[in-house]
N, C-alpha and C positions, 0 to 999 in steps of 0.2 A: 503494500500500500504505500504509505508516503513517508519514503525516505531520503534522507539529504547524500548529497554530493559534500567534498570540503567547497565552501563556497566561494564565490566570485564576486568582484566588486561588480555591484549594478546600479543602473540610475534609477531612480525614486519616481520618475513620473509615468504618468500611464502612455503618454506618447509617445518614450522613448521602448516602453515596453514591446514596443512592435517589432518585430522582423521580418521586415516587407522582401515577399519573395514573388511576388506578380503573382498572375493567373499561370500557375502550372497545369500544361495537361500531363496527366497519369498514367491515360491507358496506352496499353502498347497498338501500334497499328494493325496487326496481323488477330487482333480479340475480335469478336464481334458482340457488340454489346448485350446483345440478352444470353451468351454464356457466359460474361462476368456478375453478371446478374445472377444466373441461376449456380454460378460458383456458390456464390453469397448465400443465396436460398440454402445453400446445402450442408453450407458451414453452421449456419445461424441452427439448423435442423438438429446439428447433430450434439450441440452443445444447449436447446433448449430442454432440454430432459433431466430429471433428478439425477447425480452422480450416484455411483454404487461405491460401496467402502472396499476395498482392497487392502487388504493388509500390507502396508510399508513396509514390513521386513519381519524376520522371524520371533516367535514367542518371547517373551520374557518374562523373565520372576519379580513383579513389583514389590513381593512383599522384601526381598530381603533388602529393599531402600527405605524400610519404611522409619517415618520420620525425618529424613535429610531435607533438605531445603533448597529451593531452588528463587535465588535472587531476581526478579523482574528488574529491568531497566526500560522505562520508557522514555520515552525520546521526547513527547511532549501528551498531559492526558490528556488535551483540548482536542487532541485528534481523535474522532469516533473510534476508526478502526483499531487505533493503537489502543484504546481503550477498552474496547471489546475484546483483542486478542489477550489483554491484560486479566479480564475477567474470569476468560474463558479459562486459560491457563490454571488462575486459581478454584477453577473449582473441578478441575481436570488433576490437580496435584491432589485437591483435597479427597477425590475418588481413591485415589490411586497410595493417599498414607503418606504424603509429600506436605510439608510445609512450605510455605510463601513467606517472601518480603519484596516491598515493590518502593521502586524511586522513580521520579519525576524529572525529568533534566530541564523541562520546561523552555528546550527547545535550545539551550545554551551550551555549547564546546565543554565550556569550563567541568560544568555540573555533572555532563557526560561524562569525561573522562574521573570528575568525582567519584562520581555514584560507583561505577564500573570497579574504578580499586576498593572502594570501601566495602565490597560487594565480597573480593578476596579476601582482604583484610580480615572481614565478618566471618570467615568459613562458609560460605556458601559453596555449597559440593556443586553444585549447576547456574549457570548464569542465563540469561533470555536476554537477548539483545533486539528489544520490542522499540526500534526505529534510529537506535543512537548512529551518526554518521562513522561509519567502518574506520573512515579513514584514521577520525579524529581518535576515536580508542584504540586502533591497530598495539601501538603497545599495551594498552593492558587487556586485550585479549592473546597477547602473547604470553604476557605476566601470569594470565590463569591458565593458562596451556600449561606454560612452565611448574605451575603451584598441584596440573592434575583436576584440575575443574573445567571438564567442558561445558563452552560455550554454543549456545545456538541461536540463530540470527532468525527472523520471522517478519513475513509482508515487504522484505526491503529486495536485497540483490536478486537479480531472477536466478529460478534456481538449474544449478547441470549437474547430472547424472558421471560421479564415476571420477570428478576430483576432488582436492584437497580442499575443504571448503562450500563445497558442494553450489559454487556460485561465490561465497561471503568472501571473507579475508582466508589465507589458506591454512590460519591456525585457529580459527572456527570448527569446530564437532558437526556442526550439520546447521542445514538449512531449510528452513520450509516458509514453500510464499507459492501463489499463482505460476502460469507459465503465463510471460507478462505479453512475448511476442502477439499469443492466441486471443490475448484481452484487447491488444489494442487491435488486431486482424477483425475480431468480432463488432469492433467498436463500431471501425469504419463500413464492414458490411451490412450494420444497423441502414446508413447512409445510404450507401448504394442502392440495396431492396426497398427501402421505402419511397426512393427520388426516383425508382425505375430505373436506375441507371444515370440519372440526372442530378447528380451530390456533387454541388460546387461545398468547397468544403474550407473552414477553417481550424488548421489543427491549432487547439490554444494547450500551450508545454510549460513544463517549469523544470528545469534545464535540470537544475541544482539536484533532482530527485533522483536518487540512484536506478532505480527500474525507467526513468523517464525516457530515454533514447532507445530501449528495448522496446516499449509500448508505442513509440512513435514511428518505429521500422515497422510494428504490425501494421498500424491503420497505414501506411505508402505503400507496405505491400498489398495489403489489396486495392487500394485506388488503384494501382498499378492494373489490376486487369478490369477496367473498368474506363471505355474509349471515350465514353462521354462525360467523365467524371473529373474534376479540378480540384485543383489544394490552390484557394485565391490567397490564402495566408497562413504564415507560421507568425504563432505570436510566442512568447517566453515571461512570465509573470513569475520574481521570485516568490517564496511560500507565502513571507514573513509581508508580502502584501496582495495575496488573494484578498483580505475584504475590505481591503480601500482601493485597488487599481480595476480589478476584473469587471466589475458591473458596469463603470462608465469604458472601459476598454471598449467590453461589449458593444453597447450603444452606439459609442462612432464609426465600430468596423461596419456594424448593421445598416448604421444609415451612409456611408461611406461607399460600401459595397452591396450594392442591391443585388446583384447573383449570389449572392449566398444564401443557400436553403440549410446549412448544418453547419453544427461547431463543436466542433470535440475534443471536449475538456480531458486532460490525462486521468483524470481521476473527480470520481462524484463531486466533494465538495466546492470545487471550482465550479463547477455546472450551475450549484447552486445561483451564487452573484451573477453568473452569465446570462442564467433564466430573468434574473431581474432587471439584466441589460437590455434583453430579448422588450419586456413591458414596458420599461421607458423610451425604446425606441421604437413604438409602436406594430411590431412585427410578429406579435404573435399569432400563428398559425400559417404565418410566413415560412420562418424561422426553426429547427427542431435543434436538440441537444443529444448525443446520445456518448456514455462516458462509462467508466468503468471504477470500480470499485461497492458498490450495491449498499449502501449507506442508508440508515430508513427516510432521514430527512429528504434522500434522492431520488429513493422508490416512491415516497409520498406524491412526490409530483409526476414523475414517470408514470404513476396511479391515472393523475387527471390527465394528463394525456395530451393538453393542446402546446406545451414548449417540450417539455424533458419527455423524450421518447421512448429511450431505450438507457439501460445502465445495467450491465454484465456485469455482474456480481463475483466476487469472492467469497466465503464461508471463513468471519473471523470467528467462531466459537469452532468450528472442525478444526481448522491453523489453531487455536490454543492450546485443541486435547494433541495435536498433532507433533507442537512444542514440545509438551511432555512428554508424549512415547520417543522422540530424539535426546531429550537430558536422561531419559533414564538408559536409556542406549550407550549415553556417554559415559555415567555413573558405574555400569555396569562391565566398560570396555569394551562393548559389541562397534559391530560397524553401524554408522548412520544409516539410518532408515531411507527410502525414497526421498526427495525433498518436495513433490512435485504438489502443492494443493489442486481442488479443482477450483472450475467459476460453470457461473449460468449465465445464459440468455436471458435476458428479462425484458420484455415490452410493455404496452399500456395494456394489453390483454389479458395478462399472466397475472395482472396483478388485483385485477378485478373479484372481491370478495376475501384479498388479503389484508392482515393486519399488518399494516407497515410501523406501526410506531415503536417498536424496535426491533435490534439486529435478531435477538433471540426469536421473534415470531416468523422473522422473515426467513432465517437459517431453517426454522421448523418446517417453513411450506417449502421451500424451494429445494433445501439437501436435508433435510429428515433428520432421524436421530439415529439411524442404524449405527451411524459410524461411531456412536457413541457406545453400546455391546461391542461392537466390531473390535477399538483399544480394550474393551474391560477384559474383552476375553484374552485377546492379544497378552495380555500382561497378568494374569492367569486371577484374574477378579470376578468372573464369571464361569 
């Protein structure tokens, strides 16, 4: 979900936040538009279905951990997601005879790299690295490497199968997040199927986010097969002013750029301010949003239907219990589990008779609870 990069000096205004790249077309010439079309149809197909639990890797004995403690580090709890995966973790430990302690960095380097040693310091046999910038703790996830506390990293670096790190820094225990490529590919083929093939499109990015450039290769790869489809802009909005730049962002590119029928924010909560861009600048029903990370605040309007269209969800309570069965893997000295979460499709259709007002209802309807037996058994609680 939403993690930092080390950051960049950036300018402060919303107009400088633009990165004008004209009217790009996309599609290759030799597509014919209603196969990039029915690409899309097919992908959106095959990811709009409840995911099934698979077990990430072989049995384990929870009880002989029981009582150890596993340190949270969140990167900031203003973030839903970080917050939900925070949740979910502790009551994914608490299943399982695990203790919790959880820190706040509150979005700041300094408190990062605090928290993170205080964490060894404290004897915490497992660390969760729930958003802290890789870069910035790189040494004291070394420090706990060293000290015998695996670390695990969750929602941030995308994850790969089969190295050091499994995606994170390479002295990381394991990773679990989204495949970030298939969120943003889905994003953008929200665009596509709904514009017919007709998604003049602006990606709006925030550089600084570690999965951000993976998610923004999805959605170009599929505009890419898509002949009648345009990327009219690349915008770039650091985090730390999503909710003072994005919503007049919005507004001028809107009334600015009249071919644009979609904008696709890297991640839900940006969508949100955009949707409000979308109102002030008179455009709705014009204008759609379709975005990734499945936030209730973002399903809530994806719900109504006339700006926010589509929003491909992640499952942070599955990522929480998911968390844990990788610390206990570490604790245990087994090999890291799969790292790979899933996500869903989600439209204005899907969501019809669902409770969005929060992650745990929406986790219920869309990826169920199996996978919730699926760890107890895993870990031999059931």
């Amino acid at each position: 979900m939403i993690m930092l990069k080390k950051r960049k000096t950036v300018v402060s205004t919303a107009a400088a936040i633009f990165l004008s790249v004209g009217i790009l077309g996309v599609g290759t010439a030799s597509a014919a538009p209603d196969d990039g079309v029915a690409q899309m149809q097919q992908l959106i197909a095959q990811h709009s279905v409840k995911p099934k639990f698979t077990p990430p890797g072989p049995p384990l004995d929870a009880k002989k951990l029981k009582g150890k403690t596993i340190s949270i580090q969140m990167v900031d709890g203003r973030i839903g997601a970080i917050r939900d995966v925070a949740t979910a973790i502790q009551e994914a430990a608490e299943k399982a005879g695990l203790k919790t302690t959880i820190f706040d960095a509150s979005s700041s380097p300094v408190k990062m790299q605090q928290g993170f040693q205080d964490a060894i310091n404290n004897g915490a046999d497992a660390i969760v690295n729930d958003g802290d910038v890789v870069k910035i703790i790189a040494n004291q996830i070394k420090a706990a490497k060293d000290k015998g506390i695996p670390t695990v990293e969750v929602i941030n670096s995308p994850p790969v199968v089969g190295v050091p790190g499994q995606g994170s820094d390479p002295n990381t225990f394991g990773n679990v997040a989204p495949d970030a490529h298939l969120a943003g590919s889905l994003v953008a083929a929200a665009a596509i199927v709904n514009t017919k093939g007709k998604a003049h499109v602006v990606i709006m990015n925030t550089s600084e986010v570690s999965a951000a450039s993976t998610i923004v290769k999805g959605m170009k790869d599929s505009l890419a097969k898509c002949p009648g489809c345009s990327i009219v802009q690349v915008t770039d909005t650091p985090l730390a002013q999503w909710t003072t730049a994005i919503t007049g962002l919005t507004t001028t590119l809107v009334r600015s750029q009249p071919q644009v029928n979609y904008l696709l924010p890297i991640y839900s909560d940006m969508g949100l301010f955009a949707a409000a861009g979308i109102q002030q600048a008179g455009a709705t029903g014009r204008v759609h949003i379709a975005s990734f990370n499945g936030t209730p605040a973002a399903q809530a309007l994806v719900k109504k239907g006339d700006i926010y269209a589509v929003n491909v969800a992640e499952d942070d309570q599955w990522i929480g219990w998911a968390a844990v069965d990788q610390c206990m893997r570490g604790m245990l000295k087994m090999e890291p589990a799969d790292p790979i979460a899933p996500v869903r499709y989600i439209g204005t259709k899907d969501l019809q008779g669902v409770d969005t007002s929060s992650s745990t209802a929406l986790s219920k309807a869309f990826f169920g609870e199996d996978y919730r037996d699926g760890f107890l058994k895993l870990w031999g609680l059931m």
